[in-house]
Phi, psi and omega in degrees: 000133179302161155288188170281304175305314179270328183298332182295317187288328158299345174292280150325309194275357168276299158287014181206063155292330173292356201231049173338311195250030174260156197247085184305332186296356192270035165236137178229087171308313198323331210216348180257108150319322165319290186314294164284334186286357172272340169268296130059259169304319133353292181272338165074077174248154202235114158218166197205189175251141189239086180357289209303309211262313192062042172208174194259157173219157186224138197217169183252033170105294185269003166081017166333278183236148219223123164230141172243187185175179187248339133262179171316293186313307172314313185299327203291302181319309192296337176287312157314296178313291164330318156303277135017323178093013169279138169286134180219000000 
């Protein structure tokens, strides 16, 4: 399982890939709504809660690619990433 720190980093270099010398770290997918809701909506990501599991999972819709996590956010990024073809 990624830390915060590589899901945010892997996160970033994804939505700036042109911006090498951007001080990628100033995002907190995991956990910032500011932050995630815009890939979010964007990817048209699904996230929701599993009683059974007791964690939020987040899926692209089409049940592809299906993560779980112990917050919303957290799920929603590892699901982005997943999409992306990042291991998670």
């Amino acid at each position: 399982m990624l830390t915060d720190a590589e899901i945010n980093l892997a996160i970033a270099q994804i939505e700036y890939p042109n911006e090498p010398d951007r001080n990628l770290t100033g995002h907190n997918y995991c956990t910032d709504w500011a932050d995630v809701g815009e890939v979010i909506e964007r990817q048209k990501i699904t996230v929701g809660y599993n009683d059974t599991e007791r964690l939020y999972f987040a899926h692209d819709g089409y049940g592809n690619a299906i993560t779980y996590a112990e917050t919303p956010t957290k799920a929603a990024a590892l699901c982005y990433l997943k999409m992306k073809g990042v291991e998670v």
